[in-house]
NUFI-24524 format. One record per residue (C-alpha): x, y, z; residue in one letter. Coordinates in pm, whole numbers, plus 32768, in hexadecimal, padded with zeros to 4 digits. Layout:
<sites>
east/north/up/residu
X/Y/Z/A
...
</sites>
This chain:
<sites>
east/north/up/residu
8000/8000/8000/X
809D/8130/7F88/X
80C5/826E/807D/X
7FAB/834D/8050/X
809D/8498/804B/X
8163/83F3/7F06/X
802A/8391/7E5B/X
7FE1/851B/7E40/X
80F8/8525/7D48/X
8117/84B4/7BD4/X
825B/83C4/7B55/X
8329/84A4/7AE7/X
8320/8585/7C14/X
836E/847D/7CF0/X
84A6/8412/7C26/X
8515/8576/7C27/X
8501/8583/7D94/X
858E/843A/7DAF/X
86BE/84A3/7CE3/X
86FE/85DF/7DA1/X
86FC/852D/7EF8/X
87E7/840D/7EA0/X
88B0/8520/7E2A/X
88AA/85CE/7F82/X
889D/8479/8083/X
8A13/84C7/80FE/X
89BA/85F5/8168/X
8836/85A6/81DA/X
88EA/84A6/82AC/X
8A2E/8530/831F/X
89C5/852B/84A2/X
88ED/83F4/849B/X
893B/828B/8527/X
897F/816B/8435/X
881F/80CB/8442/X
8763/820D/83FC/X
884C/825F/82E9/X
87FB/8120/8258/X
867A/8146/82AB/X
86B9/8287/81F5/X
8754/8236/80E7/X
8650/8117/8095/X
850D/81FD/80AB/X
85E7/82F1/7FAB/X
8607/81E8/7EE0/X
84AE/8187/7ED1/X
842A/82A1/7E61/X
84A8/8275/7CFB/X
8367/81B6/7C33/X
848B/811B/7B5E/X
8532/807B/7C75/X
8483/7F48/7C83/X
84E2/7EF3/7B03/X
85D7/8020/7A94/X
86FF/7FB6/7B4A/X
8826/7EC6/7B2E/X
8762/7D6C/7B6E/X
8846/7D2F/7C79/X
8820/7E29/7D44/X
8746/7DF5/7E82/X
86CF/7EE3/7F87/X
86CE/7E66/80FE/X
861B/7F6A/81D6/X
86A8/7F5A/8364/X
8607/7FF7/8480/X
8699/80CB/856D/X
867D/8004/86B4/X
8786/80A5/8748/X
877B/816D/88B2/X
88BE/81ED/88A2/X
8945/8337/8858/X
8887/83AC/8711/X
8960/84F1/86BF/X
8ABE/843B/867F/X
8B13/843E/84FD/X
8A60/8324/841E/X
8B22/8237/832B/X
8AED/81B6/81C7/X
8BCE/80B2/8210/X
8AB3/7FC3/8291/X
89D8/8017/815A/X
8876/7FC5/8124/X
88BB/7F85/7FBF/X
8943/7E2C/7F78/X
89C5/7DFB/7E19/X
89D4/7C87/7D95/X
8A65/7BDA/7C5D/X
899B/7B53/7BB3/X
8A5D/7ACA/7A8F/X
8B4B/79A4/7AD8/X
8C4A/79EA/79BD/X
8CA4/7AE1/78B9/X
8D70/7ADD/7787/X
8DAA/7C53/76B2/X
8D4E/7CD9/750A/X
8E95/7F80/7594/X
8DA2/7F70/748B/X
8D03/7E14/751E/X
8C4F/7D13/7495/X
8B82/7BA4/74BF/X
8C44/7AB6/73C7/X
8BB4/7998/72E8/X
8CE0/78C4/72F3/X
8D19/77ED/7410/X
8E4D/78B8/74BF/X
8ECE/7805/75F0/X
8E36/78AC/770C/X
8EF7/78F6/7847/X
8E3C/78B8/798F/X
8E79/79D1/7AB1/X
8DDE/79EE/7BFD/X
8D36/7B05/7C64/X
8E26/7B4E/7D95/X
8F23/7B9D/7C97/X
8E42/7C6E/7BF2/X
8DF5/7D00/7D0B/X
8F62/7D55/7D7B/X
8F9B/7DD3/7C19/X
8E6D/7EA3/7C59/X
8EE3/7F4A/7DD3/X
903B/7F99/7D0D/X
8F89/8076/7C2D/X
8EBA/8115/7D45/X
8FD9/815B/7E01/X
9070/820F/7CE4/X
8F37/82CB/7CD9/X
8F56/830B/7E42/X
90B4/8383/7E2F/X
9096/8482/7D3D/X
8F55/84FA/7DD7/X
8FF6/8504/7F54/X
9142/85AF/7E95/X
905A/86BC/7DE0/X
8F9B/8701/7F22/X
90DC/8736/7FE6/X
914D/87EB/7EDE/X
9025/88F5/7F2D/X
9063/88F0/8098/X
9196/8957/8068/X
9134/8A83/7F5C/X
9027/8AD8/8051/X
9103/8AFC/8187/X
900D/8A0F/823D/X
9089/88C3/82EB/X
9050/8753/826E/X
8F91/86DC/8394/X
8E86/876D/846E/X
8E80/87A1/860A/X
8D1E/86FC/8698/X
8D13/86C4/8817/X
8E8A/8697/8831/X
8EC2/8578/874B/X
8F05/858F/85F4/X
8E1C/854D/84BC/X
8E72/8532/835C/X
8DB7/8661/82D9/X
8D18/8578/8176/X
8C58/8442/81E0/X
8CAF/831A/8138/X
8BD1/8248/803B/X
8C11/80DC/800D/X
8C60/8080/7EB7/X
8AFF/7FB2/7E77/X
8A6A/8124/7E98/X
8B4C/81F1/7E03/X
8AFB/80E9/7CCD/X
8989/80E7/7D20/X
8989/829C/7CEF/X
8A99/8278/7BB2/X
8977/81A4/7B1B/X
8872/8291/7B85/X
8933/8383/7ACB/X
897C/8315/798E/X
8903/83BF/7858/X
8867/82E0/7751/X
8832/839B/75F9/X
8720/8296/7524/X
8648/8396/744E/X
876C/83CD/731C/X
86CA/83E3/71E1/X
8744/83EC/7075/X
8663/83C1/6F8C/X
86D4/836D/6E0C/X
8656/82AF/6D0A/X
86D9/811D/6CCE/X
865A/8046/6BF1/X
851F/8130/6B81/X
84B7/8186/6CBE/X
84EB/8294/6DC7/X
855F/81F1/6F36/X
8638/826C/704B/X
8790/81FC/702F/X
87E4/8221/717F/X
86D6/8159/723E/X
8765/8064/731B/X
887C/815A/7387/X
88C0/81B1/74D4/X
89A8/82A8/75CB/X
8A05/828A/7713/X
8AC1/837F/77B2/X
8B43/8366/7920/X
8BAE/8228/7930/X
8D36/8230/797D/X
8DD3/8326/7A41/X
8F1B/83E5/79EE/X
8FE1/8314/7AF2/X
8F43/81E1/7A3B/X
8FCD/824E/7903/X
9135/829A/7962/X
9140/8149/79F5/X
909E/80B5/78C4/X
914A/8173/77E6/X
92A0/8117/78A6/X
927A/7FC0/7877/X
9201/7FED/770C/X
936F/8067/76E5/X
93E7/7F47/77D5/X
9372/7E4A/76B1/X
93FE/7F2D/7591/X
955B/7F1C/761E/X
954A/7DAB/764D/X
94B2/7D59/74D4/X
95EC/7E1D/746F/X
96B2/7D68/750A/X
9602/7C3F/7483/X
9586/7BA6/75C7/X
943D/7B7A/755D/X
93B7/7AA3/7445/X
9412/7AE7/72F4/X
929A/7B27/7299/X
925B/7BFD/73CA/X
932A/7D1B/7359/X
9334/7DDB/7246/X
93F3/7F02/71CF/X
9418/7F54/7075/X
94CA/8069/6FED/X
9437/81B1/6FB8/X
9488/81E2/6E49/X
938C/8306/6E3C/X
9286/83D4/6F00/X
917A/8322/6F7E/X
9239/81C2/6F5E/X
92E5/80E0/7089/X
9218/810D/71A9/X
92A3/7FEC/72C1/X
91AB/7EF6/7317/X
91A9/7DEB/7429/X
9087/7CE0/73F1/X
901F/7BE2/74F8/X
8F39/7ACC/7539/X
8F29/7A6D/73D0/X
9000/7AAB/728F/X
8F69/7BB4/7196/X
8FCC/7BD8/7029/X
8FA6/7D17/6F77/X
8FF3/7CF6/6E36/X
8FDE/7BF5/6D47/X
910E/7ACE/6D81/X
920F/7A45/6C76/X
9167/7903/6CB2/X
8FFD/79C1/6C3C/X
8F71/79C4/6DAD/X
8E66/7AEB/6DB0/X
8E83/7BB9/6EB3/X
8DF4/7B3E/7027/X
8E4E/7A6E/7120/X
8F6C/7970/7107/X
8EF2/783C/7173/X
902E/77AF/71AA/X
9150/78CA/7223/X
912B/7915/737C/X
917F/7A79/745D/X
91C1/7A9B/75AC/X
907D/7A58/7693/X
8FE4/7B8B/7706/X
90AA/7C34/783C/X
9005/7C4D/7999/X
8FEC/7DD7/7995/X
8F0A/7DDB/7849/X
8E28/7CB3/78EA/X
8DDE/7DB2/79EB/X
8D65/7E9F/78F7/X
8C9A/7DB2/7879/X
8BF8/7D7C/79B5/X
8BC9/7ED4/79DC/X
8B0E/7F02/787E/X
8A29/7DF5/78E3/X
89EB/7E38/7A3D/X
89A2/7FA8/79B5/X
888C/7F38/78C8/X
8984/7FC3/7794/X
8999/7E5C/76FD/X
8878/7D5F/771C/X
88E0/7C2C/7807/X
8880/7B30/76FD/X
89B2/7BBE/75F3/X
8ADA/7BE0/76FC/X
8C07/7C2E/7606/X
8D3E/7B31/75E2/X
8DE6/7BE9/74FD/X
8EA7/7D3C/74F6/X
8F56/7E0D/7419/X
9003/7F2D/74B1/X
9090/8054/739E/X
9197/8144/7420/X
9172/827A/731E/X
92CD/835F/7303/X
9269/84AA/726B/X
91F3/8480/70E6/X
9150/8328/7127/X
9004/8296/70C1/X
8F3F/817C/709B/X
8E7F/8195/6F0D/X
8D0B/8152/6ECB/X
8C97/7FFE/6F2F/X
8B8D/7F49/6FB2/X
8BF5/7E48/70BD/X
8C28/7CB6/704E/X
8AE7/7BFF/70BE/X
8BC0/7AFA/7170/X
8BB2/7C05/7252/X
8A54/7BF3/7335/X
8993/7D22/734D/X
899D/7DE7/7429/X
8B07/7E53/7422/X
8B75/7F8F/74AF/X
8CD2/808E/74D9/X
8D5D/8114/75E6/X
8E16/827D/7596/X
8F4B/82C0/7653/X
9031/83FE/767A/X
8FC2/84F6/7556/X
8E4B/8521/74F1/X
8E28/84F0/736B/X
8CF1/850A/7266/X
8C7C/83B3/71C0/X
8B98/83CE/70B3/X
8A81/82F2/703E/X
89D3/82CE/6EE6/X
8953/81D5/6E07/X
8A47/8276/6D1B/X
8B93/82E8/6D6F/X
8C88/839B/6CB2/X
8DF1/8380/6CBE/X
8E73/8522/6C8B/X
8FC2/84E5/6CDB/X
910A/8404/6D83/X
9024/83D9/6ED4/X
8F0C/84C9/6E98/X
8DBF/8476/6E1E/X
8C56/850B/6E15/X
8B08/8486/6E93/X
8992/84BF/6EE3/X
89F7/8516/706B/X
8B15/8539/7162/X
8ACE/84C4/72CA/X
8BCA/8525/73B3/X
8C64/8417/746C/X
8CBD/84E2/75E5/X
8DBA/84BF/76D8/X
8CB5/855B/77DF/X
8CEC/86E3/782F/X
8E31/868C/791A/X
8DB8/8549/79C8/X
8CFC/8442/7925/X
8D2A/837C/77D9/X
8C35/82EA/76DC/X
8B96/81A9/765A/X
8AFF/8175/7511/X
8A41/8064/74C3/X
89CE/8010/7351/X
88B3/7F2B/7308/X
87B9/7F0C/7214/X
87B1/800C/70D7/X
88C1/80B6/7197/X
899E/7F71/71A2/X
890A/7EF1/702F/X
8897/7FE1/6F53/X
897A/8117/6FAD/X
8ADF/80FA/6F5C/X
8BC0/819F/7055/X
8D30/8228/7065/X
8E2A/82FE/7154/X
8EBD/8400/706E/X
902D/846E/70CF/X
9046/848E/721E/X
90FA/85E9/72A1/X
917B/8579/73B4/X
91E4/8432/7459/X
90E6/834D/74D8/X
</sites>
């Protein structure tokens, strides 16, 4: 039976409300005790009409009441937190622009504690460069790090466990799913772009340095020619727009057409490396975050490192590639166009029905596009030269 105060309100206002509130719970419960921080945090929660179905299947609210007598005015903790997060998918396997594979690629098990470990290591990044820029602003300020309250001393930020921190990332992600395009193919007039989709929010800077690090981790070693042959690839840059370095794993992808006359797709028989721990974890992430479906977990990934004049031409992805797939943009933002005809102007520049920017996020989060339906089918795509590394 629903309160009769919230039933005085319409859907959207309650999500609004419930948006703003999650947004403010450190504060709102800066001086409480754990269980009515928890109790709190819950009846926030549940004012959101989407909650029930909108978020991460595995999340599950536990509301705790305060049964407490003690003294209710010292400082509440998240670190007890009413939200529990649980895994609900027993393995992964990656295909940083992902896919699901057709070929059966060996598939390397993982347990969710690693995961999980992997996980805290990027939130602790996160944490450090948060704790460094706050101390930074002390500093700037002239005001001290930690606050006086009855003689003892009390960090001045609450702390948030990383299940919520995740829980009000995922709250806040932007999903862009209205693009339209429309041209004419094959005699009649459709939207190129339906199936596409945008998410923005969904890795934070630290997240990308330490992506990003590793990313040039791997590069260094396929130089060096300690991973397999078919997992690196660097071919000479002969001219602009040509010999972008690409790292494949999970399953062996062919893009042009072999000596032997094998089409482009996947190689059924050359192997890559398996896909590493840190990407798996990404995976999770796109799942957990509604951003891929749970029924088309990728096991394959490409990653592209773009120096400046790079691009990928007009293509349409190989079907042995599931839909949907999706990229992950790293470092620079860049333009990649869509259209059911595109024109090659130049070495690495081309012309199209419509540019979508892919975003780094105005200084702090990174994007996700996914491509599905006439957006992954019908609409070729391409990167033109890239300015800047990314």
């Amino acid at each position: 039976m629903k309160d009769p105060f919230i039933v005085k309100y319409q859907a959207p206002e309650l999500k609004i409300a419930a948006e703003f509130l999650t947004t403010w719970l450190p504060f709102l419960t800066r001086d409480l005790c754990n269980n009515c921080t928890q109790s709190l945090s819950t009846r926030v929660l549940s004012l959101d009409p989407d909650c029930s179905d909108g978020e991460p299947e595995s999340l599950q609210l536990k509301e705790i009441h305060c049964d407490c007598d003690s003294d209710t005015n010292s400082l509440g903790s998240w670190k007890e937190s009413a939200i529990e997060y649980v895994p609900q998918v027993t393995s992964t396997t990656l295909t940083i622009e992902t896919a699901t594979s057709n070929s059966n690629s060996p598939t390397v098990r993982l347990s969710w504690a690693d995961m999980a470990q992997e996980e805290d290591e990027l939130e602790q990044d996160d944490d450090a460069k948060q704790e460094e820029n706050e101390e930074e602003e002390e500093i700037n300020n002239g005001k001290p790090l930690v606050e006086e309250d009855q003689g003892t001393n009390v960090q001045k930020n609450s702390t948030l466990s990383r299940e919520q921190r995740e829980y009000l990332r995922f709250k806040n992600v932007k999903r862009k799913k209205d693009f339209i395009c429309l041209e004419r193919v094959n005699g009649r007039i459709i939207n190129i772009l339906d199936g596409l989709e945008l998410h923005t929010g969904v890795f934070s800077a630290a997240e990308q340095k330490r992506i990003v690090d590793y990313i040039y981790t791997l590069e260094d070693r396929g130089r060096k020619g300690e991973l397999r042959e078919r997992t690196f690839s660097a071919p000479q840059k002969w001219m602009r727009g040509k010999g972008r370095v690409t790292i494949q794993f999970g399953c062996c992808y062919n893009y042009a057409v072999l000596k032997d006359g094998n089409p482009p797709g996947i190689l059924r028989n050359e192997h890559v490396d398996p896909i590493p721990l840190l990407f798996k974890v990404i995976i999770r992430r796109l799942i957990g975050w509604h951003i891929l479906p749970p029924t088309c977990v990728p096991d394959s990934c490409i990653v592209n490192i773009y120096d400046e004049g790079d691009c990928i031409p007009p293509h349409i992805d190989n079907h042995d590639f599931v839909r949907p797939f999706c990229t992950v943009s790293f470092l620079s933002e860049c333009n990649i166009l869509f259209g059911s005809n595109l024109k090659v102007v130049g070495p690495g520049d081309f012309s199209g029905a419509i540019a979508i920017p892919l975003p780094v996020g105005c200084s702090f989060f990174r994007s996700v596009l996914v491509l599905n339906g006439n957006g992954a089918d019908v609409a070729k795509h391409c990167v033109p030269a890239v300015p800047t590394k990314r």
